[in-house]
py3Dmol code that shows the C-alpha trace and the ligand (Angstrom):
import py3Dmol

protein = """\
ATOM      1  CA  UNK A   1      20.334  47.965   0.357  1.00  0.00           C
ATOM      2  CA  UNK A   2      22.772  46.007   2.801  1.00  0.00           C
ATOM      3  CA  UNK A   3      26.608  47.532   3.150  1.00  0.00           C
ATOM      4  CA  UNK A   4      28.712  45.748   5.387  1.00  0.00           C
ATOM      5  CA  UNK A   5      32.406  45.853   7.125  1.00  0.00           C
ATOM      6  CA  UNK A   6      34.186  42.415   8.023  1.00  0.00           C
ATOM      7  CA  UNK A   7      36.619  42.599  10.567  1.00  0.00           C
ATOM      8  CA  UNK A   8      38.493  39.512  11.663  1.00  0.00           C
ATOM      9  CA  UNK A   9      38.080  38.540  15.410  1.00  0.00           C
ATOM     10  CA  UNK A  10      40.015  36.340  18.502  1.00  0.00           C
ATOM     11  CA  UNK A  11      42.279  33.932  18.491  1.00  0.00           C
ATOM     12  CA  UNK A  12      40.651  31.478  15.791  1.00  0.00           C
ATOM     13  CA  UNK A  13      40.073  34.809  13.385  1.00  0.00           C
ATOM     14  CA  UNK A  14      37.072  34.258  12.359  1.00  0.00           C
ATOM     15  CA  UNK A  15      35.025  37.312  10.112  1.00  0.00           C
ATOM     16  CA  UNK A  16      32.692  38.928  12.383  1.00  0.00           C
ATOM     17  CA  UNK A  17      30.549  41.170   9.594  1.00  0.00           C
ATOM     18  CA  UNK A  18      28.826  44.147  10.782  1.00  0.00           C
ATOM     19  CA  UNK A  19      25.623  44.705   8.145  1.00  0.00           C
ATOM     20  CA  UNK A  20      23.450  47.619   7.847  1.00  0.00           C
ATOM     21  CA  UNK A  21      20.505  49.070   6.178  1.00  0.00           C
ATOM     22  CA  UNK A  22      21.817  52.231   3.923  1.00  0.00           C
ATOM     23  CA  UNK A  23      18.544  53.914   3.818  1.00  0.00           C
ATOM     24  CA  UNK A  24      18.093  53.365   7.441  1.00  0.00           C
ATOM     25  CA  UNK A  25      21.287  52.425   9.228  1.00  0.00           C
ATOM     26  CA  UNK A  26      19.413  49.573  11.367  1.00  0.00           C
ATOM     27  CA  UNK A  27      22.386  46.795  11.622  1.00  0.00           C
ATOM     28  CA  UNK A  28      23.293  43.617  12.867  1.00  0.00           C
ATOM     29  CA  UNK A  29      26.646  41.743  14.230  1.00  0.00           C
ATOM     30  CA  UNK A  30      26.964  38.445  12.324  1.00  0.00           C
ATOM     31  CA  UNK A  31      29.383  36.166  14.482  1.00  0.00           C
ATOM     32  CA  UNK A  32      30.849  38.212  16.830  1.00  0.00           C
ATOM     33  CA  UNK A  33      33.319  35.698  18.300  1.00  0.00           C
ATOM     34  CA  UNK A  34      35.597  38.049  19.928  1.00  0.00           C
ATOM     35  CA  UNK A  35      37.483  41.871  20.220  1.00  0.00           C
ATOM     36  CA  UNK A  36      34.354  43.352  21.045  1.00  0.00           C
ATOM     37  CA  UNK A  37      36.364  47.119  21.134  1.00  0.00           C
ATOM     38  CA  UNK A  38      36.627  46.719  16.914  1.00  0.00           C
ATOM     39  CA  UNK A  39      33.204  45.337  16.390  1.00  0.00           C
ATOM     40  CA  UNK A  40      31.832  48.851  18.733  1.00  0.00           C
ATOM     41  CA  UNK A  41      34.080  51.091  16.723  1.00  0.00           C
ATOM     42  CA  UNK A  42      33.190  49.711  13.313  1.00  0.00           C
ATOM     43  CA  UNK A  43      29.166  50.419  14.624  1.00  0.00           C
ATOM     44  CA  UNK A  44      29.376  53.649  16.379  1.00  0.00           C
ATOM     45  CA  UNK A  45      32.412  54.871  13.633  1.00  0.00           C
ATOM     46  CA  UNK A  46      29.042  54.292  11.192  1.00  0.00           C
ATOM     47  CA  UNK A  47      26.562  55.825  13.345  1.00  0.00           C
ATOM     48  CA  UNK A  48      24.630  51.855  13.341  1.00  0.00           C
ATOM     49  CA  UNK A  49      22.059  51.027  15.497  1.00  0.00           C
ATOM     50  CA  UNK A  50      22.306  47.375  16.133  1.00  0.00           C
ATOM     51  CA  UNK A  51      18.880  45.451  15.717  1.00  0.00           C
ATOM     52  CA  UNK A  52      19.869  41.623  16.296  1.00  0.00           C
ATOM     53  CA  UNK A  53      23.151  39.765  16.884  1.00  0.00           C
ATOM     54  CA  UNK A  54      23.104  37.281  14.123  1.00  0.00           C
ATOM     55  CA  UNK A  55      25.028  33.852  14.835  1.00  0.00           C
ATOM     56  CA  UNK A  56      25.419  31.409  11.948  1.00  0.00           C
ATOM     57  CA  UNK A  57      26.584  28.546  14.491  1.00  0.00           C
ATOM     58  CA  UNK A  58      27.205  27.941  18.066  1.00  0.00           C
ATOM     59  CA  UNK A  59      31.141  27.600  17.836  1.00  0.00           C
ATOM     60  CA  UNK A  60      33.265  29.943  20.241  1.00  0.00           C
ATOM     61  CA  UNK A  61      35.025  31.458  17.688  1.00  0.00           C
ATOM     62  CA  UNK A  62      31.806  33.454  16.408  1.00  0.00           C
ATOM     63  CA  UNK A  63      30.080  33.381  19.633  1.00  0.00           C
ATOM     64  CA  UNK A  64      31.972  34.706  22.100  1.00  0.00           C
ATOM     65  CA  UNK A  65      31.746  38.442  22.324  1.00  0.00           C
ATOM     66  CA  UNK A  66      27.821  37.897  21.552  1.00  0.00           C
ATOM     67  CA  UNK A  67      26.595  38.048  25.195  1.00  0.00           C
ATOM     68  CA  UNK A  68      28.795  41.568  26.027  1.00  0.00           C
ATOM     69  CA  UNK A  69      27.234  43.056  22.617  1.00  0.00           C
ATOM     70  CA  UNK A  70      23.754  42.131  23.811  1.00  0.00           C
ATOM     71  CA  UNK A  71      24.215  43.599  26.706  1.00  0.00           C
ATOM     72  CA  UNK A  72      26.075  47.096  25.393  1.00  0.00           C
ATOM     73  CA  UNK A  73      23.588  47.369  22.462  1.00  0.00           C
ATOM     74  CA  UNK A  74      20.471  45.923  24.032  1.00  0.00           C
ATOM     75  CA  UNK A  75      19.904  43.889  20.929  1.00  0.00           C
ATOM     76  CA  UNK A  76      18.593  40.572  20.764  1.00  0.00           C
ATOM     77  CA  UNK A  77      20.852  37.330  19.563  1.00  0.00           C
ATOM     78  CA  UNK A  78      19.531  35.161  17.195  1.00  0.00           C
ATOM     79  CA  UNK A  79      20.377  31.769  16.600  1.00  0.00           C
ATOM     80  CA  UNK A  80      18.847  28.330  15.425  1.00  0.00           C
ATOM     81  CA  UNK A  81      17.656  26.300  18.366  1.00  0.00           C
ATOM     82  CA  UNK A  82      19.088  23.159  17.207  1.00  0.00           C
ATOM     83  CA  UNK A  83      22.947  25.181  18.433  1.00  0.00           C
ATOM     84  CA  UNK A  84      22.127  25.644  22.083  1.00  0.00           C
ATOM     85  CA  UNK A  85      23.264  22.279  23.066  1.00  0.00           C
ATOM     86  CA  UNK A  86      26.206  23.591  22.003  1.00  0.00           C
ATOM     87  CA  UNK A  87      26.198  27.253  23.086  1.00  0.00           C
ATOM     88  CA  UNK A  88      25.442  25.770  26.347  1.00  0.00           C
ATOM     89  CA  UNK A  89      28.220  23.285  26.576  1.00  0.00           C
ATOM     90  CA  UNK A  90      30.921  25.488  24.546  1.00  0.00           C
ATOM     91  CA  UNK A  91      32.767  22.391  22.955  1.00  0.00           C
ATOM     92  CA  UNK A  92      33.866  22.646  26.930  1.00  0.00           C
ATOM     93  CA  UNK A  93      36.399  25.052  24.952  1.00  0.00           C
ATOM     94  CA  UNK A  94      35.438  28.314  27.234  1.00  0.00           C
ATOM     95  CA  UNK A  95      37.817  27.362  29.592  1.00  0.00           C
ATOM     96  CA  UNK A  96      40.895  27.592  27.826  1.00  0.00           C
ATOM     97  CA  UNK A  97      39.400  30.780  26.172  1.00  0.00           C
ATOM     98  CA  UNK A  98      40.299  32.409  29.501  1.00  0.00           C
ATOM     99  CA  UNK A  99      38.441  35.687  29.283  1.00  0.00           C
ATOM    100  CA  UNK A 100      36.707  37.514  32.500  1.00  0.00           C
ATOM    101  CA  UNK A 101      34.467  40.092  30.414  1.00  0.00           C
ATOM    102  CA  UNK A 102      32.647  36.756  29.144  1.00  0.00           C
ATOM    103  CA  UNK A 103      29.278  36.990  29.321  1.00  0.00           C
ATOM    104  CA  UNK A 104      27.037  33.948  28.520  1.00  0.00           C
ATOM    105  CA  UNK A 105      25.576  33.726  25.119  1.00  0.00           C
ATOM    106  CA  UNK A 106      21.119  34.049  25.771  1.00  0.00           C
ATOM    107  CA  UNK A 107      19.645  33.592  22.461  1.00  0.00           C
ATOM    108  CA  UNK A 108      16.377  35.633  22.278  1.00  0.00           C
ATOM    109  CA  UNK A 109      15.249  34.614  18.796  1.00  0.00           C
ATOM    110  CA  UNK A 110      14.713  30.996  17.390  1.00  0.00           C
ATOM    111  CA  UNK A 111      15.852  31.128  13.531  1.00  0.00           C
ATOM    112  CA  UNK A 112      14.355  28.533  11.190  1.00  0.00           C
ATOM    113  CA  UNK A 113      14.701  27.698   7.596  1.00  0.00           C
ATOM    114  CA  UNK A 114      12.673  30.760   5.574  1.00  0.00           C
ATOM    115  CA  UNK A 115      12.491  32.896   8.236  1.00  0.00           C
ATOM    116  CA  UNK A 116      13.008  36.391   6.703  1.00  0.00           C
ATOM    117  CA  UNK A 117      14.381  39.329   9.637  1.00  0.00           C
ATOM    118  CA  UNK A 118      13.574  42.765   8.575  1.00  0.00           C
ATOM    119  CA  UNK A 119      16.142  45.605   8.777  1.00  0.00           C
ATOM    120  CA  UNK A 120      15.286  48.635   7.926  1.00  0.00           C
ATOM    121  CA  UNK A 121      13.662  48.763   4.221  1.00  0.00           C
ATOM    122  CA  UNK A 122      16.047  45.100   3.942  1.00  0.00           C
ATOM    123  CA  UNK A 123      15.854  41.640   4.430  1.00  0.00           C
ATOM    124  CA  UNK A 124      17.955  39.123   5.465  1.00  0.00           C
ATOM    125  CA  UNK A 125      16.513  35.526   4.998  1.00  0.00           C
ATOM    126  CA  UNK A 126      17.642  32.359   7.025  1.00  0.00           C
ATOM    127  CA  UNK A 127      19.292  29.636   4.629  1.00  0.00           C
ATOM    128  CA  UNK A 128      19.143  26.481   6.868  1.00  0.00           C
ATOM    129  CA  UNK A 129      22.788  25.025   5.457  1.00  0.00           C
ATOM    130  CA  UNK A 130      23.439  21.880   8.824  1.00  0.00           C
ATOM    131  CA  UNK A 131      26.276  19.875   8.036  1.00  0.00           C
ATOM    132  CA  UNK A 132      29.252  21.770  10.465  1.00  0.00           C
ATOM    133  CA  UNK A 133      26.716  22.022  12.881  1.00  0.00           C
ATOM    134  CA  UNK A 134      23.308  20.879  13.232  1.00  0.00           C
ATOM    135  CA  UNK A 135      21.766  24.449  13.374  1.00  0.00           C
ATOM    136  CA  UNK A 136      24.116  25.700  11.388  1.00  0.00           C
ATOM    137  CA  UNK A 137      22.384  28.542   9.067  1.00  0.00           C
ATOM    138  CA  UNK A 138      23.272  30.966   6.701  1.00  0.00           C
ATOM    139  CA  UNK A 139      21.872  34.873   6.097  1.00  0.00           C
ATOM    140  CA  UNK A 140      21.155  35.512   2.642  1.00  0.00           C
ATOM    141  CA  UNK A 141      21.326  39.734   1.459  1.00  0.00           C
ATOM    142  CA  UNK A 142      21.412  41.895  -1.479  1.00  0.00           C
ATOM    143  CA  UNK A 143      25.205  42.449  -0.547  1.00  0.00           C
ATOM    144  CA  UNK A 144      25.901  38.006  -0.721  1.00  0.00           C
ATOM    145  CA  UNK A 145      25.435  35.092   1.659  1.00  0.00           C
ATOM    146  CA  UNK A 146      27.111  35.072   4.964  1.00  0.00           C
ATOM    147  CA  UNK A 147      27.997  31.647   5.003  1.00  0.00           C
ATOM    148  CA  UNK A 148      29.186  30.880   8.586  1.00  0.00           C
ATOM    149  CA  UNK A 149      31.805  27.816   8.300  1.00  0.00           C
ATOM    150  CA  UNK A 150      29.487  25.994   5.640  1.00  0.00           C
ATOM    151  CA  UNK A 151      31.681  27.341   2.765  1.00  0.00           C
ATOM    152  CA  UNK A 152      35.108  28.402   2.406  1.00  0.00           C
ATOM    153  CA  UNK A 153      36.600  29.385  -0.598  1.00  0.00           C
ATOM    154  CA  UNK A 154      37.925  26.399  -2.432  1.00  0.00           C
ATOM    155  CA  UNK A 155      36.984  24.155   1.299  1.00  0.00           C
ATOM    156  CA  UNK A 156      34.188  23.817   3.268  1.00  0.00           C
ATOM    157  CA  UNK A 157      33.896  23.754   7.367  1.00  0.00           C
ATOM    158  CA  UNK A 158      35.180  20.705   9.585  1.00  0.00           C
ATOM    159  CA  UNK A 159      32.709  18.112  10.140  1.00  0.00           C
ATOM    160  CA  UNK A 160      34.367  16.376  12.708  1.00  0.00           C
ATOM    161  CA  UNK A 161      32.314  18.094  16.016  1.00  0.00           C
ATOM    162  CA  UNK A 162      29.500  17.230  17.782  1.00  0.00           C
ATOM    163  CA  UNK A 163      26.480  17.890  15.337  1.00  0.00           C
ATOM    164  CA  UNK A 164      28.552  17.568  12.170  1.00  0.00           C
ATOM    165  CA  UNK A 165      28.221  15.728   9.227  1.00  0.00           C
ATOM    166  CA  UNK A 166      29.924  15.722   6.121  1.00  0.00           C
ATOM    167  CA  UNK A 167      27.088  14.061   3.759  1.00  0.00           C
ATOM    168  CA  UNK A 168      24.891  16.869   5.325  1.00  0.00           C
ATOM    169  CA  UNK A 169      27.183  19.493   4.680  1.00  0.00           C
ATOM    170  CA  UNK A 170      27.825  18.636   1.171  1.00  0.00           C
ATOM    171  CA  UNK A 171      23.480  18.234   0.969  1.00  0.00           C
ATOM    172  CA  UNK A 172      23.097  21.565   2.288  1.00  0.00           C
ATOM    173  CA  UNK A 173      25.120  23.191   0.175  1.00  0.00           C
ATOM    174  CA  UNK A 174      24.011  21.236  -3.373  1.00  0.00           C
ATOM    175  CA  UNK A 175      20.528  22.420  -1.788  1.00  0.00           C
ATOM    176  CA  UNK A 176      20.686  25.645  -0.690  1.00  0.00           C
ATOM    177  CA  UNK A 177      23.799  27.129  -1.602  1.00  0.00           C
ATOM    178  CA  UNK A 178      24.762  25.597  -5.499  1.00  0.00           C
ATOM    179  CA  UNK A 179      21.583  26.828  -6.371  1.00  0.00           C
ATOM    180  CA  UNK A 180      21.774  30.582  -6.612  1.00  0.00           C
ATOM    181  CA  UNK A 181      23.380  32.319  -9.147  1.00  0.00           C
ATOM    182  CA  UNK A 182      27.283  32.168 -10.183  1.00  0.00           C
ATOM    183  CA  UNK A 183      27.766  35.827  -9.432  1.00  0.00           C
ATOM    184  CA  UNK A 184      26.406  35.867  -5.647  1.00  0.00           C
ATOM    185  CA  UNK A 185      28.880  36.574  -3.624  1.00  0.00           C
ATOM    186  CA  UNK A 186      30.055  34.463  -0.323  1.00  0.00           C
ATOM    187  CA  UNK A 187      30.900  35.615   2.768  1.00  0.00           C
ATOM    188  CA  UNK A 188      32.674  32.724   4.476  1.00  0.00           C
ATOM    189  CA  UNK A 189      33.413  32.749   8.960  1.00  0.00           C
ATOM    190  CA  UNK A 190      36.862  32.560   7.938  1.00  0.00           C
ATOM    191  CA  UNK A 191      38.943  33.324   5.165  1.00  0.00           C
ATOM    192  CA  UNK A 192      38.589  35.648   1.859  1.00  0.00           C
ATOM    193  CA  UNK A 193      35.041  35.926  -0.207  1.00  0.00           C
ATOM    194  CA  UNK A 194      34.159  33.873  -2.939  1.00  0.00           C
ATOM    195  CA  UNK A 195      31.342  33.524  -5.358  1.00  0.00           C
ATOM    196  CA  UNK A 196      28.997  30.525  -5.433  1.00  0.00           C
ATOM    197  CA  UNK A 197      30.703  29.878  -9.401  1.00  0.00           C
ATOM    198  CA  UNK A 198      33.642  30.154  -8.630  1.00  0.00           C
ATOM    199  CA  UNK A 199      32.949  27.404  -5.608  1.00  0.00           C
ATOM    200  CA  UNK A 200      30.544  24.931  -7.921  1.00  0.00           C
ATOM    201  CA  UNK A 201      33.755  25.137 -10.134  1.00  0.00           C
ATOM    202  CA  UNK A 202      36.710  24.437  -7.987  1.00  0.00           C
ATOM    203  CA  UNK A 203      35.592  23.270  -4.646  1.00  0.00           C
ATOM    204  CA  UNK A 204      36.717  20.196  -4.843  1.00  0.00           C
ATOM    205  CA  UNK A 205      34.369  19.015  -1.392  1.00  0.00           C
ATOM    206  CA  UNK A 206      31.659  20.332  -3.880  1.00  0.00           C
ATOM    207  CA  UNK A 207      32.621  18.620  -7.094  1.00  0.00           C
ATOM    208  CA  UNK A 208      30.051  16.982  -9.437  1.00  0.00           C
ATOM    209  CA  UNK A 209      26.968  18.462  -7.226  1.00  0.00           C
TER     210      UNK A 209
END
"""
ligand_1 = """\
1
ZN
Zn 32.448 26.505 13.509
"""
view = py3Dmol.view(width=600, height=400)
view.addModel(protein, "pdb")
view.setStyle({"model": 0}, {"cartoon": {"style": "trace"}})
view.addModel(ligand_1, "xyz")
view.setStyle({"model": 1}, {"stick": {}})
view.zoomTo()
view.show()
């Protein structure tokens, strides 16, 4: 069974989420864009060892304390391979992140639609959702979906950067999202949770899929 703690990180706050295993406590770091300190509390407060650093999107805001948690916890990050144009580049936004601990983001792992990570006696399957991004993915649990900025409650993610697309946005989520059941819960990169019924009911970016 996954348990989890969201804390909301840098300047953007996005929700960083560390996950773990219960039986074992093997975890992972989804989006850790920033205040590294609370993300290394949260796992050593919990006794976690971190297995992968899980990024749903290449956007600084859930990005950039990825590289320093690599390197403290010597676990690999994991992203789709359709972002690093993006990680690479940084929106060009790195610059007026202004922060000297910053240490490049190296993905290790290539995700792809399907793709199923084991931690501990868990899973954690790779939802391709593209539409914010191009690689955008999602990182579906027993605990809910961590949904990156595909789906916020009542909104969805801005479409408007390079890579996005609203008709593929709204796609992914009538595909791959819509399609679970009313009570799974959502875990969006920013904001409060939601449930995917209470989204295919009042979303209005979602209506009539
Ligand atoms: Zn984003």
């Amino acid at each position: 069974m996954i348990d989890f703690v969201k804390t909301v990180v840098g300047a953007l706050e996005a929700n960083c989420y560390v996950i773990w295993d219960t039986d074992t406590m093997e975890g992972a770091v989804i989006d850790p864009g920033g205040d590294v300190e609370d993300i290394a509390e949260i796992v050593e407060e919990k006794g976690i060892t971190v297995k992968y650093i899980l990024l749903t999107h290449a956007h600084f805001d859930h990005t950039h304390g990825a590289g320093e948690l690599e390197e403290k916890y010597n676990a690999p990050i994991a992203i789709s391979p359709e972002e690093s144009f993006l990680i690479h580049d940084d929106l060009g936004l790195l610059m007026y992140y202004g922060d000297e601990k910053y240490i490049p983001v190296e993905p290790k792992i290539d995700l792809h639609d399907g793709d199923v990570l084991d931690l501990g006696n868990s899973k954690i399957e790779v939802i391709a959702t593209p539409g914010h991004s191009k690689g955008g993915v999602c990182f579906g649990t027993d605990a809910g979906v961590f949904c990156g900025d595909t789906i916020f409650a009542g909104s969805v993610g801005r479409c408007d950067l390079p890579g996005g697309s609203m008709q593929e946005l709204v796609e992914s989520a009538a595909k791959q999202i819509l399609t679970m059941k009313d009570d799974v819960v959502l875990h969006p990169g920013h904001g409060p949770d939601t449930t995917v019924g209470r989204e295919r009911m009042s979303n209005p970016y979602l209506a009539g899929l």
